[in-house]
PyMOL CGO cylinders between C-alpha atoms (Angstrom):
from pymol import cmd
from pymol.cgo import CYLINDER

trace = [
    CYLINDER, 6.11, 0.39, -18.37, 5.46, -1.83, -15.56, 0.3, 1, 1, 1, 1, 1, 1,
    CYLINDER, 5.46, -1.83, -15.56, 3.18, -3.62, -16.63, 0.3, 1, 1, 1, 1, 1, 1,
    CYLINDER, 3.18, -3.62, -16.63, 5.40, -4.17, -20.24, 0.3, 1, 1, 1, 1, 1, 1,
    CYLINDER, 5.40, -4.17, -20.24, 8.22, -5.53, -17.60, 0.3, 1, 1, 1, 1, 1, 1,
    CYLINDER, 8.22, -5.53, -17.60, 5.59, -7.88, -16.19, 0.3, 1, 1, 1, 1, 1, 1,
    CYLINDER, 5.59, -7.88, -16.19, 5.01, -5.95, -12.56, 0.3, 1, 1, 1, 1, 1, 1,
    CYLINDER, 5.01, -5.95, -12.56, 2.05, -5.73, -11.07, 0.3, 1, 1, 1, 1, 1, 1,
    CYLINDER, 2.05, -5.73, -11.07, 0.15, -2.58, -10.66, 0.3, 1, 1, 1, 1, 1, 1,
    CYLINDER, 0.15, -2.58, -10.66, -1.83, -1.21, -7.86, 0.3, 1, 1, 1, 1, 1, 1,
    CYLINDER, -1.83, -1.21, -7.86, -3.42, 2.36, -7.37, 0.3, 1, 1, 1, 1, 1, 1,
    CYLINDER, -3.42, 2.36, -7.37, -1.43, 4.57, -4.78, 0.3, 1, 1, 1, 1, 1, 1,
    CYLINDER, -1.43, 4.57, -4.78, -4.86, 7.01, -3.74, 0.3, 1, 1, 1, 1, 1, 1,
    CYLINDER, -4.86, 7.01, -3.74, -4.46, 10.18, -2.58, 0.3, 1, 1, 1, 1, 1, 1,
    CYLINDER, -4.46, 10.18, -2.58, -6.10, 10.61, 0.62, 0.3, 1, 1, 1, 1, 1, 1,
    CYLINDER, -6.10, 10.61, 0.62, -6.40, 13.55, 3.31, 0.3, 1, 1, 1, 1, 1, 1,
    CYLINDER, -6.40, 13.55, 3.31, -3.70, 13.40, 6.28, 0.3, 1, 1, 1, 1, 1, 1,
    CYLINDER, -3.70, 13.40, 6.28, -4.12, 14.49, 9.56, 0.3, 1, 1, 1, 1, 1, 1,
    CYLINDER, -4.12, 14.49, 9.56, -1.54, 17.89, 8.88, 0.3, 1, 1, 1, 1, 1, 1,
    CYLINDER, -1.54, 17.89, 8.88, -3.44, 19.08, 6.25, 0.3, 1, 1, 1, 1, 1, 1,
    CYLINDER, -3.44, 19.08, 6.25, -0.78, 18.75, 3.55, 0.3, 1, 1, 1, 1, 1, 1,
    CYLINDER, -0.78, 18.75, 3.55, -2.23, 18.45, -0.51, 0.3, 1, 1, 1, 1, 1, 1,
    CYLINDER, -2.23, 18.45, -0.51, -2.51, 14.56, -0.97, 0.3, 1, 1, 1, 1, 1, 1,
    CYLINDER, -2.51, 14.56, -0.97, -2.58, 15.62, -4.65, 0.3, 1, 1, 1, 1, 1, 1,
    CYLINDER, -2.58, 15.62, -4.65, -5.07, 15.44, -7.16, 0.3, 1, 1, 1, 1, 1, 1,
    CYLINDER, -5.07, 15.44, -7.16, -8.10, 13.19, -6.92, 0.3, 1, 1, 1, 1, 1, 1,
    CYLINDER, -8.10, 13.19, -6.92, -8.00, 12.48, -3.30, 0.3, 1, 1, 1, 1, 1, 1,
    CYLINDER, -8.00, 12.48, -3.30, -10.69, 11.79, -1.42, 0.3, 1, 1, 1, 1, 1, 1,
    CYLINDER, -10.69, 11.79, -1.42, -11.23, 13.91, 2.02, 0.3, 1, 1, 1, 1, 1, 1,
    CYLINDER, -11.23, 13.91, 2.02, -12.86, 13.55, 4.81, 0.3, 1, 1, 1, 1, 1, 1,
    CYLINDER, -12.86, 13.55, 4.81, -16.61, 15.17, 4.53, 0.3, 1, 1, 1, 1, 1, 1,
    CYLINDER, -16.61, 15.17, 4.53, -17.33, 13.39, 1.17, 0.3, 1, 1, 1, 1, 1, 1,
    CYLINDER, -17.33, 13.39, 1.17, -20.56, 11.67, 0.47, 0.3, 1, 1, 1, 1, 1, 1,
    CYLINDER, -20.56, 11.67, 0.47, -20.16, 8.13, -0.91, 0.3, 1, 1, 1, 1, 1, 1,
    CYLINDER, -20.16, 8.13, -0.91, -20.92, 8.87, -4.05, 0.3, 1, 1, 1, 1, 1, 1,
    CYLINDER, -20.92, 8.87, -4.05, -17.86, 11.79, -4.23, 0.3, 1, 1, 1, 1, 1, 1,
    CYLINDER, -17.86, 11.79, -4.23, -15.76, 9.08, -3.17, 0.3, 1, 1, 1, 1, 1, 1,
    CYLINDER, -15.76, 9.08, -3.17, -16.94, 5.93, -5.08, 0.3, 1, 1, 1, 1, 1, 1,
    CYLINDER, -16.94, 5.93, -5.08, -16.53, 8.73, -8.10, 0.3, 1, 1, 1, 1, 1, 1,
    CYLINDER, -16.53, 8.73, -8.10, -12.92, 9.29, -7.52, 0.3, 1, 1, 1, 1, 1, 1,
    CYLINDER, -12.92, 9.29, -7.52, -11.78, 5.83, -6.84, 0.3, 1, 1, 1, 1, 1, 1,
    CYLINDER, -11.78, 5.83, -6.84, -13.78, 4.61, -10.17, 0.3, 1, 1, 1, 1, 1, 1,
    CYLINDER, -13.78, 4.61, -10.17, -12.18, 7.76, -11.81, 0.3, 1, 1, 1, 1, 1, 1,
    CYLINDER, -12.18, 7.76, -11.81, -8.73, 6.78, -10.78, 0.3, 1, 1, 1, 1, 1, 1,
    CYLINDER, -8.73, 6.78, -10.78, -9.51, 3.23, -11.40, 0.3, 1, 1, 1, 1, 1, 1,
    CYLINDER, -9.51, 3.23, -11.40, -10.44, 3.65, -14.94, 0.3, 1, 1, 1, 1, 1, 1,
    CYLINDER, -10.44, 3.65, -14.94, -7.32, 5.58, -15.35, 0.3, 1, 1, 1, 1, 1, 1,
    CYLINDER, -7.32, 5.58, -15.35, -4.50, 3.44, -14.20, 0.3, 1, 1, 1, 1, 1, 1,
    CYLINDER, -4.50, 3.44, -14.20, -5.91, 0.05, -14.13, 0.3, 1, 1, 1, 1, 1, 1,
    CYLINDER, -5.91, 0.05, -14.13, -5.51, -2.65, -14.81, 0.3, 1, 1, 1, 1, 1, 1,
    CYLINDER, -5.51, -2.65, -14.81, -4.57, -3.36, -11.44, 0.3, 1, 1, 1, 1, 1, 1,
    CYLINDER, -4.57, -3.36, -11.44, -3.94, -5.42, -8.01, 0.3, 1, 1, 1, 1, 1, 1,
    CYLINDER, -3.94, -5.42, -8.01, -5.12, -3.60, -4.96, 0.3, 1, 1, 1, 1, 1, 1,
    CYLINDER, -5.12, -3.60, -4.96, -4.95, 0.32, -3.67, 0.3, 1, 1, 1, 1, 1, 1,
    CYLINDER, -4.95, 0.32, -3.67, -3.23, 1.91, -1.11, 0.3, 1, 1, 1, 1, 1, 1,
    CYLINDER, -3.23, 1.91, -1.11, -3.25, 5.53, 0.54, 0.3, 1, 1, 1, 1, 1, 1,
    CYLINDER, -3.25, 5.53, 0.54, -1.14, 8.16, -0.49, 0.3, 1, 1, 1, 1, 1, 1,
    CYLINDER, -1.14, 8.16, -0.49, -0.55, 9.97, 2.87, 0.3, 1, 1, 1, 1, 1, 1,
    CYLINDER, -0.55, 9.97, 2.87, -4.21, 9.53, 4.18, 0.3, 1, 1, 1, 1, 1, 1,
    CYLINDER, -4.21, 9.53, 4.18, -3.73, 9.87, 7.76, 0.3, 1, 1, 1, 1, 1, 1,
    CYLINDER, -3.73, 9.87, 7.76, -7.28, 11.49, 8.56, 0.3, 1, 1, 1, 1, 1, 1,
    CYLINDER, -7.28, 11.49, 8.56, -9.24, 8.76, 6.01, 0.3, 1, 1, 1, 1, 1, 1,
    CYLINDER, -9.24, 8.76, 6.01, -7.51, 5.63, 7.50, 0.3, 1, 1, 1, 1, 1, 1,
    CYLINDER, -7.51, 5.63, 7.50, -8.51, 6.40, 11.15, 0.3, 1, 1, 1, 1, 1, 1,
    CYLINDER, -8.51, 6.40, 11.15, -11.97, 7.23, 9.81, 0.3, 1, 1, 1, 1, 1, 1,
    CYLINDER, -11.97, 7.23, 9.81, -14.14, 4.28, 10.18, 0.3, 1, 1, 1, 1, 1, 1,
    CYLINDER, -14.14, 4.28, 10.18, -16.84, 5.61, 7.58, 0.3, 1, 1, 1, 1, 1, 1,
    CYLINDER, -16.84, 5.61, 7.58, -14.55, 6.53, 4.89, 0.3, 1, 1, 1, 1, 1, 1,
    CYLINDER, -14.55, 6.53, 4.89, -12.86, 3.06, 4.83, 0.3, 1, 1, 1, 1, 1, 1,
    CYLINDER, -12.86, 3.06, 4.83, -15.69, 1.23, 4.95, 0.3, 1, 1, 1, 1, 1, 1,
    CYLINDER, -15.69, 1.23, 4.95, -16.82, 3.01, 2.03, 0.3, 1, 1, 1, 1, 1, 1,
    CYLINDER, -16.82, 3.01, 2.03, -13.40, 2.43, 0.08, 0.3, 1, 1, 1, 1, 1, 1,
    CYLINDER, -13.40, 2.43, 0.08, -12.67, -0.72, 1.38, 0.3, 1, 1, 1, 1, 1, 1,
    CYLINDER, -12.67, -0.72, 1.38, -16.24, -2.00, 0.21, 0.3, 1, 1, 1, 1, 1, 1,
    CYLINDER, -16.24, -2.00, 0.21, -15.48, -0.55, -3.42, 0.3, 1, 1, 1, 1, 1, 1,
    CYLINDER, -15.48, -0.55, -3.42, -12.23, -2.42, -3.50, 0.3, 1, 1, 1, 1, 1, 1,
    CYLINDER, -12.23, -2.42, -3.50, -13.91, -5.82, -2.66, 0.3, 1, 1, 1, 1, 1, 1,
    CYLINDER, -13.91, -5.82, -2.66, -16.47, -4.88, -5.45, 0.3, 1, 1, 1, 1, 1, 1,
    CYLINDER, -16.47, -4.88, -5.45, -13.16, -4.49, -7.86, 0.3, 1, 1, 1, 1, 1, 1,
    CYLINDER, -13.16, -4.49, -7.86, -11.54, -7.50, -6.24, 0.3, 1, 1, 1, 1, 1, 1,
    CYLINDER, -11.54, -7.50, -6.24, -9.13, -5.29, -5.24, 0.3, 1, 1, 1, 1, 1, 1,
    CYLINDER, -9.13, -5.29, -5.24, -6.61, -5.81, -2.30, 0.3, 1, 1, 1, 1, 1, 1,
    CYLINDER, -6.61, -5.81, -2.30, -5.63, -3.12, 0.41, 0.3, 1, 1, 1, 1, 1, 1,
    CYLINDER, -5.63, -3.12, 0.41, -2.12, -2.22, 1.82, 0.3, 1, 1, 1, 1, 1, 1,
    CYLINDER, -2.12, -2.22, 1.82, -2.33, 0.65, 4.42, 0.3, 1, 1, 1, 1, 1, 1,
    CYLINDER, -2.33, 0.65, 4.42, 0.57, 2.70, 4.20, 0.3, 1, 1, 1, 1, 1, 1,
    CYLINDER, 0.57, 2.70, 4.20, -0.13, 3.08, 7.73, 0.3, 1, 1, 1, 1, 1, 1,
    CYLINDER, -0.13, 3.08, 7.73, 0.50, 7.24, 8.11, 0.3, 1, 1, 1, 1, 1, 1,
    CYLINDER, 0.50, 7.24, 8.11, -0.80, 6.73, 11.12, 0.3, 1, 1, 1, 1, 1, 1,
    CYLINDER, -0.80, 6.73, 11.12, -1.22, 4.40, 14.82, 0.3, 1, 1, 1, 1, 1, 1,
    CYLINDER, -1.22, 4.40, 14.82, -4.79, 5.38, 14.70, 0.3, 1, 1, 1, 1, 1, 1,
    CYLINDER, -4.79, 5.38, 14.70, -5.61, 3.31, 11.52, 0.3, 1, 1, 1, 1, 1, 1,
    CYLINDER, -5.61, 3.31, 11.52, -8.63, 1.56, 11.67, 0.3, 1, 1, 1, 1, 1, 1,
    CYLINDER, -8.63, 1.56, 11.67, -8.34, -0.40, 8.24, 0.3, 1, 1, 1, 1, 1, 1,
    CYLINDER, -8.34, -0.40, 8.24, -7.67, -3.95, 10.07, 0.3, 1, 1, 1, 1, 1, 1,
    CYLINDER, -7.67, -3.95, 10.07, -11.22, -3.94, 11.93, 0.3, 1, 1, 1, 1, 1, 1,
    CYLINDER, -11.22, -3.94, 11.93, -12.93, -2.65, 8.99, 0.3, 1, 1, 1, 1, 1, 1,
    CYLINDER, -12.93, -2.65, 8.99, -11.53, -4.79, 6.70, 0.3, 1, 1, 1, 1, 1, 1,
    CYLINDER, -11.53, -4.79, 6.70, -11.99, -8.14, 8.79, 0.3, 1, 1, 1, 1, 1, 1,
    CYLINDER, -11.99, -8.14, 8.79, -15.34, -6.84, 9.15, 0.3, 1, 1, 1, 1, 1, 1,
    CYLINDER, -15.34, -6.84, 9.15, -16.16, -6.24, 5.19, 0.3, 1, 1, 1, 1, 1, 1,
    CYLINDER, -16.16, -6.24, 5.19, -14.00, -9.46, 4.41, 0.3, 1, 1, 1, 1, 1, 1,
    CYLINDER, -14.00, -9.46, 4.41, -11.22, -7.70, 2.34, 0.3, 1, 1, 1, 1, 1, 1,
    CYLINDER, -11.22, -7.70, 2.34, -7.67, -9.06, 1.87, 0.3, 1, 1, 1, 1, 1, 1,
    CYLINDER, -7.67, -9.06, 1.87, -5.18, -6.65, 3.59, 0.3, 1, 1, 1, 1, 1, 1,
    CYLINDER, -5.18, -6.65, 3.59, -2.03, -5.95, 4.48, 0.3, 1, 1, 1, 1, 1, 1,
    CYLINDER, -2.03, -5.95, 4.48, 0.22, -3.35, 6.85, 0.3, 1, 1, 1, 1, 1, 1,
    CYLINDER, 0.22, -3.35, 6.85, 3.44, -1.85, 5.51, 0.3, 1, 1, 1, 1, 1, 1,
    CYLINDER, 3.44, -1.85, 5.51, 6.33, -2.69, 7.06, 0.3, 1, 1, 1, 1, 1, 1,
    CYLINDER, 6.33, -2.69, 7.06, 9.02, -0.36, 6.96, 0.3, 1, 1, 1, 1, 1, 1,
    CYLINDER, 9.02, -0.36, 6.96, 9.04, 2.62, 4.81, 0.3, 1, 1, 1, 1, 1, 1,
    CYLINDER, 9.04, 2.62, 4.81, 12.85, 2.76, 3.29, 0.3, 1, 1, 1, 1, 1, 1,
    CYLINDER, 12.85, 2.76, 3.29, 13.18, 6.65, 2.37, 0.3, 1, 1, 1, 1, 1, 1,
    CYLINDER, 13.18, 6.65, 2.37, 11.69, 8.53, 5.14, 0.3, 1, 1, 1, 1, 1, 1,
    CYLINDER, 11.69, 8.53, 5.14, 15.25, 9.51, 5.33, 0.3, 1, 1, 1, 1, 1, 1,
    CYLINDER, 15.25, 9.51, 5.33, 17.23, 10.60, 2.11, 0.3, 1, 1, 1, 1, 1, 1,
    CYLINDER, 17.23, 10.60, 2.11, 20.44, 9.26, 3.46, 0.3, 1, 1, 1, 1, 1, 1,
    CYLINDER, 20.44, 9.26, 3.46, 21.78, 6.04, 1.35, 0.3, 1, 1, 1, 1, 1, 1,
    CYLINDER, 21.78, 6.04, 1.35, 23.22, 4.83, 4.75, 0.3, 1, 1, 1, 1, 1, 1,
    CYLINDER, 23.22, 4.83, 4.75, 19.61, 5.24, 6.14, 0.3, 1, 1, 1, 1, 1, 1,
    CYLINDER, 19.61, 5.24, 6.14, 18.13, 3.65, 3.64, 0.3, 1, 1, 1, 1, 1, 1,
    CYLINDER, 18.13, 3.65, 3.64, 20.09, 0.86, 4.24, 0.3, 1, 1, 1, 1, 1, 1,
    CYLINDER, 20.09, 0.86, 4.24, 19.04, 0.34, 7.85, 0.3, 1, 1, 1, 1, 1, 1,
    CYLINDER, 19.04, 0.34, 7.85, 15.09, 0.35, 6.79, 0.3, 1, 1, 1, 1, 1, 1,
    CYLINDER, 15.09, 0.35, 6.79, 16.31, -2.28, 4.45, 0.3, 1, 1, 1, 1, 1, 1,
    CYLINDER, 16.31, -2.28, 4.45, 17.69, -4.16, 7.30, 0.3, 1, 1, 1, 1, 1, 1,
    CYLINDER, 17.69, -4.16, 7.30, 14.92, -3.60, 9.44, 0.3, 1, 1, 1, 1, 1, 1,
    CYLINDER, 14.92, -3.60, 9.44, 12.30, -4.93, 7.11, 0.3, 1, 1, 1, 1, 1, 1,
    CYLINDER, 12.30, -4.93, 7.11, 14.61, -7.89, 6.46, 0.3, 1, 1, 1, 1, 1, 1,
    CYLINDER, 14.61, -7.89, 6.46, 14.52, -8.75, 9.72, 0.3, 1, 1, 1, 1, 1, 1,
    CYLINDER, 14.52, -8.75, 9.72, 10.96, -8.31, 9.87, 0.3, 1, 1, 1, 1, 1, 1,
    CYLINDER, 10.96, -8.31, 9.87, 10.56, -10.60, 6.68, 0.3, 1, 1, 1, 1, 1, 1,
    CYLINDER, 10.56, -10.60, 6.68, 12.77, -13.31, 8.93, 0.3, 1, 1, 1, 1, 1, 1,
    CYLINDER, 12.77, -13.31, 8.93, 10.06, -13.25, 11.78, 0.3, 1, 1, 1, 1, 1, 1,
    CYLINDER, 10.06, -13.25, 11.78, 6.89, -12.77, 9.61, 0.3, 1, 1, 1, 1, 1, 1,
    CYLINDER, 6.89, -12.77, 9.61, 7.26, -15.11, 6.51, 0.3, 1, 1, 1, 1, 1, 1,
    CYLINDER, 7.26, -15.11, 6.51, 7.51, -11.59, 4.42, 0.3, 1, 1, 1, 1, 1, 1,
    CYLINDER, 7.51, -11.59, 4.42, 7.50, -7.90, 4.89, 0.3, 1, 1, 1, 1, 1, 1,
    CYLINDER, 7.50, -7.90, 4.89, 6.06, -5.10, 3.25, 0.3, 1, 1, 1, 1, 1, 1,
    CYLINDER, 6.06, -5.10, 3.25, 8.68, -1.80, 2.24, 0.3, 1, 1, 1, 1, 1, 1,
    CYLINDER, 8.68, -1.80, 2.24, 7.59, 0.88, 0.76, 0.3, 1, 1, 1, 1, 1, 1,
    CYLINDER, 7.59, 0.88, 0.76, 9.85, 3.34, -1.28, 0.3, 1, 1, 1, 1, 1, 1,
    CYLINDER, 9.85, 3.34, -1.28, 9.02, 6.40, -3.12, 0.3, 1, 1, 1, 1, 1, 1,
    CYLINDER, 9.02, 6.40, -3.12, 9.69, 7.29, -6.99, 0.3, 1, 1, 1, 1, 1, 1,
    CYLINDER, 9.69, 7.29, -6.99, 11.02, 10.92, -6.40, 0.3, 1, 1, 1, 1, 1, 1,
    CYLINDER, 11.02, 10.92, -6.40, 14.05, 9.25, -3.97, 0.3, 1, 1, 1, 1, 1, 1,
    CYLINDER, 14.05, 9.25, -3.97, 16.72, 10.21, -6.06, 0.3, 1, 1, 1, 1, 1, 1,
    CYLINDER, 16.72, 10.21, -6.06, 18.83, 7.64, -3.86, 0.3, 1, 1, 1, 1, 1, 1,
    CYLINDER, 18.83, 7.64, -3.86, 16.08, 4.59, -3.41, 0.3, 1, 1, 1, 1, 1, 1,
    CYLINDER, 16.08, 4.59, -3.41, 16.83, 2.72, -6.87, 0.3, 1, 1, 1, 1, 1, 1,
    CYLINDER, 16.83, 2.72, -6.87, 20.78, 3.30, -7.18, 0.3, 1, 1, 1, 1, 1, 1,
    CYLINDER, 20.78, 3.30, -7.18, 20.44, 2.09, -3.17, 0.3, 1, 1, 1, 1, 1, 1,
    CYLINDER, 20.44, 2.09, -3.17, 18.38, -1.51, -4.09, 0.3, 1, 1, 1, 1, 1, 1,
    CYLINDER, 18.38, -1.51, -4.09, 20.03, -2.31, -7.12, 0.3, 1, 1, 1, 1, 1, 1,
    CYLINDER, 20.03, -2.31, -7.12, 23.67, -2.26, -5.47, 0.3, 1, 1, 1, 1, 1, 1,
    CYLINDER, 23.67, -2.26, -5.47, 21.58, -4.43, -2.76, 0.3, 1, 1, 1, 1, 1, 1,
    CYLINDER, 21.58, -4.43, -2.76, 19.61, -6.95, -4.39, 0.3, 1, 1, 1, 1, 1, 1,
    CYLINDER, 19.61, -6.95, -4.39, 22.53, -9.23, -5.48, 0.3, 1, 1, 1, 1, 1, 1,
    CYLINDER, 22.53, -9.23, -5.48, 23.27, -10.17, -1.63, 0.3, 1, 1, 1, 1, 1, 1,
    CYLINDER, 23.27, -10.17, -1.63, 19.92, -9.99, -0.45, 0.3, 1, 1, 1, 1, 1, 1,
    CYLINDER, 19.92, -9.99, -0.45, 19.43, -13.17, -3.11, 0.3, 1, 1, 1, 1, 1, 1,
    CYLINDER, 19.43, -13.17, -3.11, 22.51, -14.54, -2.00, 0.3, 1, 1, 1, 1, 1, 1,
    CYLINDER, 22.51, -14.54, -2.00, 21.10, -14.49, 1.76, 0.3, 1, 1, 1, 1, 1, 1,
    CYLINDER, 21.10, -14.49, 1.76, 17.86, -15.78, 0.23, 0.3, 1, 1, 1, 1, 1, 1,
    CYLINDER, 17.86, -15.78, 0.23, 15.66, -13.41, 0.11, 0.3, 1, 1, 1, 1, 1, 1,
    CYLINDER, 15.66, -13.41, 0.11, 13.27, -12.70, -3.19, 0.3, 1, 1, 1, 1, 1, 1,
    CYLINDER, 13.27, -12.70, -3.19, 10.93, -9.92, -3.71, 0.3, 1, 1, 1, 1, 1, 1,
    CYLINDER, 10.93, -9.92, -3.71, 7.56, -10.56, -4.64, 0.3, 1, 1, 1, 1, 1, 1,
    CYLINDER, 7.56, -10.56, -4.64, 4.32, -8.92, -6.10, 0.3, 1, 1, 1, 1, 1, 1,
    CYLINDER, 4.32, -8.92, -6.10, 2.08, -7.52, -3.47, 0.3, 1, 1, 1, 1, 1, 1,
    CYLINDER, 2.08, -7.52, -3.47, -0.67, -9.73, -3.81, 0.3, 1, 1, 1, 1, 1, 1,
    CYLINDER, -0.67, -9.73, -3.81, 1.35, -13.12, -3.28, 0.3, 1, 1, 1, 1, 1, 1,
    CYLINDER, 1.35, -13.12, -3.28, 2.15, -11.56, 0.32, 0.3, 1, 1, 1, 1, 1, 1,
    CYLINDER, 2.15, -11.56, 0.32, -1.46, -10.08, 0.67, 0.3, 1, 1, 1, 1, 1, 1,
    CYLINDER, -1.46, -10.08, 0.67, -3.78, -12.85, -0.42, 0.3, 1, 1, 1, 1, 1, 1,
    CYLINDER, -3.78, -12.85, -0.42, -0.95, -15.62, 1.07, 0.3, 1, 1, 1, 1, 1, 1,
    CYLINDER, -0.95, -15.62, 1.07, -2.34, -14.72, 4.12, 0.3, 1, 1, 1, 1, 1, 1,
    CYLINDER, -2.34, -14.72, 4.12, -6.09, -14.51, 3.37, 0.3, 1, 1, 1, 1, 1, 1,
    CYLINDER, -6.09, -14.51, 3.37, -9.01, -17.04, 3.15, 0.3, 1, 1, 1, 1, 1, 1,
    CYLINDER, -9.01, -17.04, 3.15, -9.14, -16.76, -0.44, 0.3, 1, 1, 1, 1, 1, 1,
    CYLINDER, -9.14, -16.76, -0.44, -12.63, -18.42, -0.17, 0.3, 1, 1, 1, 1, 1, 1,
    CYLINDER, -12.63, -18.42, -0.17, -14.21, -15.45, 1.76, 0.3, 1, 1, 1, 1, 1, 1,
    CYLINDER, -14.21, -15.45, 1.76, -12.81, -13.26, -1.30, 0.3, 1, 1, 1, 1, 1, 1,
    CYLINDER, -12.81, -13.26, -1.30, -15.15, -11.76, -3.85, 0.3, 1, 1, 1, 1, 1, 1,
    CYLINDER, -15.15, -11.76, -3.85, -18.27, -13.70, -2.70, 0.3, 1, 1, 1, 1, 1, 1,
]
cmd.load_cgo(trace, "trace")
């Protein structure tokens, strides 16, 4: 469906966290050979793409694990695939890595539902806004299970066009901001 509406796609990978919650199917933990996790990226790749870049799906433990990313940030410059980090956590080492592998990137913003409050919602909107203001853009990330997230944007999005804002696929912000050249050598 959203690629029939023209949206761009990108794979949302399960990945261990730091509390030990499930990540879900198909994640990759920490403790997996390269091959295990090269596996389960492909795996996931094959079904969902066609797509833009990856991010993690909690992931916690695998983003502040150097070895892990490089070996998942190396198979998504293979793909010519960009990375968001979610960032789960402060102790993310995706940046380093990925200015070391020469991978287009990007940090999330502001996530808008951590709170299932509309008025709270609101705020996050506000805050990445702001953000957006001082950066050129910002990354917010919502979730499809927030029963209030949708009702929430669409009551928003006619003023935040009339203030000028515009939303934007991923990988205008992402590779906007990258040396396209040192892409997919």
């Amino acid at each position: 469906m959203a690629r029939a509406a023209g949206k761009e796609v990108i794979l949302h990978q399960p990945m261990e966290a730091v509390g030990g919650q499930n990540p879900g199917p198909m994640a990759i933990y920490e403790g997996m050979t390269e091959d295990q996790i090269r596996e389960i990226l492909q795996k996931n790749i094959d079904q969902v793409g066609p797509l833009g870049g990856m991010n993690n799906h909690q992931g916690s433990k695998i983003t502040a694990n150097e070895k892990d990313m490089r070996i998942i940030l190396a198979f998504c410059r293979e793909k010519g695939l960009y990375y968001l980090d979610s960032k789960t956590t402060g102790e993310t080492v995706v940046p380093a890595v990925a200015a070391r592998i020469g991978i287009p990137y990007r940090e999330r913003d502001v996530f808008i539902d951590n709170i299932q409050e509309k008025a709270a919602m609101i705020r996050y909107v506000q805050e990445g806004l702001q953000k957006a203001e001082k950066k050129g853009a910002a990354v917010m990330i919502g979730h499809a299970w927030s029963s209030q997230l949708a009702s929430t944007l669409t009551e928003l999005y006619p003023e935040l066009v009339a203030q000028g804002f515009t939303l934007s696929d991923l990988s205008q912000i992402v590779m906007g901001n990258w040396d396209n050249e040192s892409f997919g050598d």
